[in-house]
N, C-alpha and C positions, 0 to 999 in steps of 0.2 A: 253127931254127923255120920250120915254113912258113907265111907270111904270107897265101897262097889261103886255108888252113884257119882262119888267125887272124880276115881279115875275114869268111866263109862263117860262123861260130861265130855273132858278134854276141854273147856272152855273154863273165859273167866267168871268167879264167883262175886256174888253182893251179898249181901246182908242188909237186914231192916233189922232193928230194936224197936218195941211195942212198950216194952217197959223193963226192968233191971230183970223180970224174970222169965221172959218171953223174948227169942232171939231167933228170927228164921236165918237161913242161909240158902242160897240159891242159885241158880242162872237162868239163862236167859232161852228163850225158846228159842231153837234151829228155824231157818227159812220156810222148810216144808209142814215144821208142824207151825210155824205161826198159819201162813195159809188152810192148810185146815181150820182151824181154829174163826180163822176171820171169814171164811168161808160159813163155818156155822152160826157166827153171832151174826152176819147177813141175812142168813135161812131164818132170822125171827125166832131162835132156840134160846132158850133164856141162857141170856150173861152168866148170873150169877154161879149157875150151873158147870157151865163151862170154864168160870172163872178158879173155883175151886177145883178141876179137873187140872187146870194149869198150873195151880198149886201142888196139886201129887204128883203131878210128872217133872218138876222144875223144882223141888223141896228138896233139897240136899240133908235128907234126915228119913225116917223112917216114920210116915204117916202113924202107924198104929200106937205108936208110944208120946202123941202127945196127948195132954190132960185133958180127961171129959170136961173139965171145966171151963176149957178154950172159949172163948167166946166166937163164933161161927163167924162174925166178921174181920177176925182177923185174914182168917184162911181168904176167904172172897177176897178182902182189897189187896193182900197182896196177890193175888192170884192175877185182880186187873192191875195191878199195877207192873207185873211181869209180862202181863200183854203189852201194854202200851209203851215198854221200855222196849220190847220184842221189833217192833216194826208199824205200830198204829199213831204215826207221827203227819201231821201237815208238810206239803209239800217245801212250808220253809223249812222246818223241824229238821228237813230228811237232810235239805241243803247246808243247813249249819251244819249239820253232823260228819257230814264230810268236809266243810270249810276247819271245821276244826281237829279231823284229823289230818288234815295237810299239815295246821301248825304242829302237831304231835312230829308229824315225821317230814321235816322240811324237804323239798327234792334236791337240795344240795347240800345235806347232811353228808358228813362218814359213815355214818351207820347207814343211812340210804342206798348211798355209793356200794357200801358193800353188798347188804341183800342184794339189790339189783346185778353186782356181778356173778354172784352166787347161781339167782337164779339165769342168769343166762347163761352158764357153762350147764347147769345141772337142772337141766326142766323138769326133772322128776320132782325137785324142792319144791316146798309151797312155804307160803309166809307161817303157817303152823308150826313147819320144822324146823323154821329157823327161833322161832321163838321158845320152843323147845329146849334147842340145843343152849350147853357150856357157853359161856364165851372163849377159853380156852377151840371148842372145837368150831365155834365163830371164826374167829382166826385163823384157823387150822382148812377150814372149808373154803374160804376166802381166799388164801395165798394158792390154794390147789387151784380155783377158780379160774383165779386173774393168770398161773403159768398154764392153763388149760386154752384160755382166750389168746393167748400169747402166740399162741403154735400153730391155731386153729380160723382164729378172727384176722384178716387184713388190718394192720393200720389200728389194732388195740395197744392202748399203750396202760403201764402199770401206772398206779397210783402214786405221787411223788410227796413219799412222805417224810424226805428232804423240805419240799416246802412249805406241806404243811406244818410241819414243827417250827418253822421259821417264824410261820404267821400266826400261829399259837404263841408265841412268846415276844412278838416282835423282835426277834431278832436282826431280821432285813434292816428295822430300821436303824437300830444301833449301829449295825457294821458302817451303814451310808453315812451314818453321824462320826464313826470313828474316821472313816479314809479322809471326810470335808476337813477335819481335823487334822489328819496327818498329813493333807495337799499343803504344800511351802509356801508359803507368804513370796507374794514376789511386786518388788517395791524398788524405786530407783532411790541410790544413797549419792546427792552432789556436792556433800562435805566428807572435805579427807577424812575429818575425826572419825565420822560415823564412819566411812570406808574404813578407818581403820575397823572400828570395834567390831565392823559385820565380818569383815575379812581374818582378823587376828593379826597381830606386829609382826610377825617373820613372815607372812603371805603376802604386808604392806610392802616391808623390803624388798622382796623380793620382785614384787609388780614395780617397785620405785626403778630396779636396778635393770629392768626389762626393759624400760620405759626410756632410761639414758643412755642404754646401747641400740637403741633404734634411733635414737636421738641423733647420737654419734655417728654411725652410720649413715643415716640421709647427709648429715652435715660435711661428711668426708664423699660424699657422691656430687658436694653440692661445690665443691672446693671453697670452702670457705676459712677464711685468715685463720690462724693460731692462736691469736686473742680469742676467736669467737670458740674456737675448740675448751679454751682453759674456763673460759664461762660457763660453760657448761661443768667441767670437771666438780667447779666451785659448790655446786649445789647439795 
């Protein structure tokens, strides 16, 4: 592998196996040079030609050290085959491919939310830099971001990762499971006994003795006989 070409790339790498001793490694042609390129297989220049062209420029190794013995169609079909991975897709082809980098990076991901605030404090950033970077300096870029948007943007509000930890672990829903549980039972008791056991014996007494001094009282307001006083007492 030549590692000039690996860092020179800055892009990601594939690999094909041919056989256990035969191993290309590769990427992918840039926008401008796929256009060339489709531009010449248009002009009626033979494929194969050009196919093997896209092979030395796309070969993450050093052309001159692989074995005379190579069989010449290796180089060719990988060569189209780095074309047509490049950008020689049907108009569905092109649509899935972005159908399915939607699902790679959902638009209401954390990681989305981040880039996205990244790149709008810091428009110098591109999606490259950020794929670059640490996640350590992910984080780091990010918290600068959002107090950057803060100070700057009307009405930006921080990420509330209060909640989201909440909804990562359910915790919202235990807490609302625990209070239902700790809300009191509320139930009418119209037996003494029960009155007693929900109330406890010296709160019973005490509600009894409550209960014969108002008693007593209406009854002395109501002037009623001394027998009907002592009837009472008797209770």
């Amino acid at each position: 592998m030549n590692l000039k070409k690996v860092l020179e790339s800055d892009c990601d790498l594939y690999s094909i196996a041919f056989d256990e001793h035969c191993t290309f490694e590769f990427r992918l042609l840039k926008i401008k040079e796929f256009n060339l390129f489709n531009k010449l297989i248009n002009n009626n220049i033979s494929p194969y030609v050009l196919y093997d062209e896209i092979f030395n420029i796309c070969f993450i190794g050093t052309e001159q050290y692989l074995s005379n013995d190579l069989p010449a169609g290796y180089t060719i079909s990988t060569g189209e085959m780095i074309y047509k991975m490049s950008g020689d897709n049907s108009g569905e082809d092109f649509l899935l491919s972005i159908a399915k980098e939607r699902n790679l990076n959902p638009l209401d991901s954390i990681y989305e939310y981040m880039r996205c605030t990244i790149f709008s404090a810091f428009t110098n950033f591109t999606p490259k830099c950020v794929e670059n970077m640490t996640e350590k300096q992910f984080i780091k870029n990010f918290v600068s971001a959002e107090n950057l948007l803060s100070k700057t943007k009307e009405g930006f509000k921080r990420i509330d990762l209060e909640n989201i930890y909440k909804e990562m672990y359910n915790i919202k829903e235990e807490v609302e499971v625990k209070e239902q549980e700790d809300e009191p039972q509320l139930h009418y008791v119209n037996d003494a006994a029960l009155l007693e056991k929900e109330l406890g014996y010296w709160e019973m007494q005490e509600a009894e003795q409550q209960f014969l001094k108002e008693e007593r009282d209406r009854l002395k307001k109501e002037k009623l006989s001394k027998s009907e006083l002592r009837s009472l007492d008797r209770r």
